[in-house]
C-alpha positions in Angstrom: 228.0 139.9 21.3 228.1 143.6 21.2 228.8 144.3 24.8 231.6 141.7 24.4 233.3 143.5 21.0 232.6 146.8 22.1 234.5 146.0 25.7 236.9 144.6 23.2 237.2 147.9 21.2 237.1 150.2 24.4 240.4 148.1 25.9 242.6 150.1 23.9 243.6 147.0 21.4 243.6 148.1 17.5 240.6 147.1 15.7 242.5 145.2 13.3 243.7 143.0 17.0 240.2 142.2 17.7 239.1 138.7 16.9 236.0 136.9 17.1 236.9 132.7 16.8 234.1 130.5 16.4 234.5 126.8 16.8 232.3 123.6 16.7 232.9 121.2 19.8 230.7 118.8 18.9 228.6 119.0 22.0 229.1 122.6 22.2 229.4 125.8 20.3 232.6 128.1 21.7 233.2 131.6 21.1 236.0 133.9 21.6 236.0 137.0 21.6 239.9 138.9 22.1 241.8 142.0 22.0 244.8 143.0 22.3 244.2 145.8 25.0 246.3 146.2 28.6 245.0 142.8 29.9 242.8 142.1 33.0 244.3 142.3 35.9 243.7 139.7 38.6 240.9 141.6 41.1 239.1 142.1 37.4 239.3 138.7 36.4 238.0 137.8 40.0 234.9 140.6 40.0 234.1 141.6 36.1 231.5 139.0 36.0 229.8 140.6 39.7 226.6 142.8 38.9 227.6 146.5 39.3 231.5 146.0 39.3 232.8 148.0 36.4 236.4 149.2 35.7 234.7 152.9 33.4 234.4 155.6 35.1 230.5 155.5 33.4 230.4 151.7 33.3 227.2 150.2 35.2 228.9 146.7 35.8 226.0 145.2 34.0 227.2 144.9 30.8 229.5 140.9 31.3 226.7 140.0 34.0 224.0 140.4 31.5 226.3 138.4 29.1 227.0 135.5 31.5 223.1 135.2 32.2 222.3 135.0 29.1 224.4 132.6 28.4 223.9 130.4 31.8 220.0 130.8 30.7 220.9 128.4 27.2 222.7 125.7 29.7 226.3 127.3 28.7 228.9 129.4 30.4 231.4 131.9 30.0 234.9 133.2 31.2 237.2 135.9 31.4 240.8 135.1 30.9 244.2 136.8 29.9 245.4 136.2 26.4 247.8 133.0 26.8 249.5 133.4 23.8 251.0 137.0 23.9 252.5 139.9 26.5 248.9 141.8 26.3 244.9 141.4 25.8 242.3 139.2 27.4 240.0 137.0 25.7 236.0 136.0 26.8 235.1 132.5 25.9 231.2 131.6 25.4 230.8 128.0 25.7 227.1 127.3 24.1 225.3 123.9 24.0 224.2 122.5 20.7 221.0 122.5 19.7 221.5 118.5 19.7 222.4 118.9 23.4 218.9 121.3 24.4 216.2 118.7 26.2 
């Protein structure tokens, strides 16, 4: 969650525009974390989740690979997407299994 907000507050969005939803779907937990920053544009939404792709000119490109790991390792998944409901931002979803769900 911090790589995820701080991304969020290095996009260039306001920190009053961040946003951090958190939602039960019954079989799974879903978090969203958005900004209202420049957006992604398409060859990042294709290779932000590669290991050693970064965008900063100091980034590593570990940072949203660690994340997805981590969250593949609990049986749940995560995206990158633009924000659909406005001009600007991008939003990462964290889908998370319940406990209910874990074996």
């Amino acid at each position: 969650m911090i790589n995820l907000l701080k991304n969020a507050a290095e996009s260039g969005s306001r920190p009053d525009d961040i946003t951090v939803t958190v939602r039960d779907r019954g079989e799974d937990a879903v978090i969203e974390v958005a900004d209202r920053g420049a957006g992604l544009a398409e060859n990042v939404l294709r290779d932000a989740l590669l290991p050693f792709y970064s965008t900063k000119a100091t980034g590593t490109g570990l940072g949203l690979t660690l994340c997805r790991e981590i969250v593949e390792a609990h049986g749940g998944r995560l995206s990158l997407a633009n924000r659909p409901d406005g001009p600007t931002g991008a939003v990462v979803t964290l889908w998370i299994p319940s406990a209910a769900q874990k074996p």
